[in-house]
C-alpha positions, 0 to 999 in steps of 0.5 A: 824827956828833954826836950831841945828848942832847939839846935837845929834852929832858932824856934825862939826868935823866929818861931815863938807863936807856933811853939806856944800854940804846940805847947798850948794844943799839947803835942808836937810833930819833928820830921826825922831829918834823915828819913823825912817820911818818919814823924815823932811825935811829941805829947808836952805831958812827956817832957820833963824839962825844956831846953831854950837854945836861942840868939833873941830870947826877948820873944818868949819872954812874956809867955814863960808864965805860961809854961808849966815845965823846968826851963833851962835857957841856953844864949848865944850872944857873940861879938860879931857884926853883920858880916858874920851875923847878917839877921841878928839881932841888936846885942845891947837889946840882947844883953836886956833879954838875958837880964830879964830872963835871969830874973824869971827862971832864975840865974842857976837856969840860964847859961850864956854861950860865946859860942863860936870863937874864930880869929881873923884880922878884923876879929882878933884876940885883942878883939875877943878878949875887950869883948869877952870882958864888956859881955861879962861886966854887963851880965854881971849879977844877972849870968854865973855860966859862960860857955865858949866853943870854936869854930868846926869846919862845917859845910857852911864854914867851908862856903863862906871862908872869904866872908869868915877870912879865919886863920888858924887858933894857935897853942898859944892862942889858945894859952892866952884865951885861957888864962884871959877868959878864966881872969875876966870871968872870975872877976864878974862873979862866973864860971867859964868852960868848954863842953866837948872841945879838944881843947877844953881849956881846964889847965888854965883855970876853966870849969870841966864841965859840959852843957847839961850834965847829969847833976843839973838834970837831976836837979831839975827834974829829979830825973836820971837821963840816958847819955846823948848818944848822938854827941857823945859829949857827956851831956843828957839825952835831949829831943829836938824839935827843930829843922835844919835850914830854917833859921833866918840869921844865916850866920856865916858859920852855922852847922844848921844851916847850909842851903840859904835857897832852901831856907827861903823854901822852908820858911815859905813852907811854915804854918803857925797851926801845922803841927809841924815846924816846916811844912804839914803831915803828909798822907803817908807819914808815918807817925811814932810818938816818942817817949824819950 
């Protein structure tokens, strides 16, 4: 099993403690999202490998030598201020924890997301291109794997467009992101790619390629993997252990999170020695323990 940390949330920045308390007691519960009375159950003695998706990866850092599994680390690091980013955390301070997590798992296992893209006046292509480039000089030596994506038109999006003031990315917008970003990647020493976009950028110079394939999978597990189903973007199956609306950035474009009072709730509702992220097992929970 893989197991995601998570797409739902950002468990690293604002739930390091209770993960590692789960890690450390041997099991985890998620609430199914769509049926919240059906809890999976989780035992780390399943997982294969560990995914980190996260904004800050500078609060688990000195507790990966305490984790007996394959990392692979996914962050997000994007070019917006607090208007957009409200909770984020400062990016120079960021850009110190990607280097020292390259440095502890290793740069073939940590990717780095630009991730989303959206042009407005104030965050126009110029804008993206000079921070694109700034982002790739810092990392360089410390990432080889850049993964971009734009903007979906999300609930959240939908809510927060006189924030995000987006226009349209144009066929040659996207013409000039291509040949730009390919440029200034191949000149810091990585690879650029897309995963699961219509437009994915190959014809002008990007990596076919998806988040976690099943090449790198098998690399670090020496394991084959199921498809995952519910992307259907080409990547393994992964597992994830989060909860919608329970991250504290509320970044103005987020999928995960759509209901800033419910986050409140949820984030009220969050106990370090709950075997659940949000909230405790309830009498009539239904308890599955999954395997994959």
């Amino acid at each position: 099993m893989i197991l995601n940390v998570s797409g739902r949330t950002d468990i690293v920045t604002f739930y390091t403690p209770w993960f590692m308390k789960r890690y450390h007691e041997g099991f985890v519960d998620v609430r199914n999202p769509f049926n919240p009375k059906l809890v999976s159950r989780i035992y780390f003695d399943d997982v294969d490998l560990i995914v980190f998706c996260t904004k800050n990866p500078l609060p688990i850092i000195d507790y990966l030598q305490e984790i007996d599994k394959p990392i692979l680390f996914h962050v997000t690091l994007t070019p917006y201020k607090k208007d957009i980013e409200p909770n984020v955390y400062r990016k120079d301070k960021i850009i110190e924890g990607i280097k020292k997590v390259s440095s502890i798992v290793g740069i073939d296992n940590l990717y780095v997301r630009y991730d989303p893209i959206f042009l407005s006046d104030k965050y126009d292509l110029d804008y993206h291109k000079k921070t694109f480039e700034r982002m790739c000089s810092l990392l360089s030596g410390y990432v080889k794997y850049i993964i971009i994506s734009f903007i979906d038109d999300y609930k959240n999006v939908r809510n927060n467009r006189q924030i995000l003031k987006k226009r349209d990315i144009t066929h040659d917008d996207f013409k000039e992101m291509g040949i730009s970003f390919s440029a200034i990647s191949k000149k810091y020493g990585m690879s650029v790619q897309t995963c699961f976009e219509d437009e994915n950028l190959v014809s002008y110079g990007f990596k076919n390629d998806v988040c976690l394939s099943h090449t790198l999978a098998f690399k670090l597990t020496g394991k084959a993997f199921k498809n995952w189903k519910a992307r259907k973007c080409g990547c393994v199956q992964m597992v994830d252990i989060g909860a919608y609306n329970s991250c504290k950035h509320l970044c103005k474009y987020c999928y995960a999170n759509y209901d800033e009072k419910m986050i409140e709730n949820n984030v009220r509702k969050h106990d370090v020695n709950s075997s659940l992220l949000i909230g405790k097992l309830e009498e009539n929970d239904v308890i599955k323990v999954r395997k994959g």
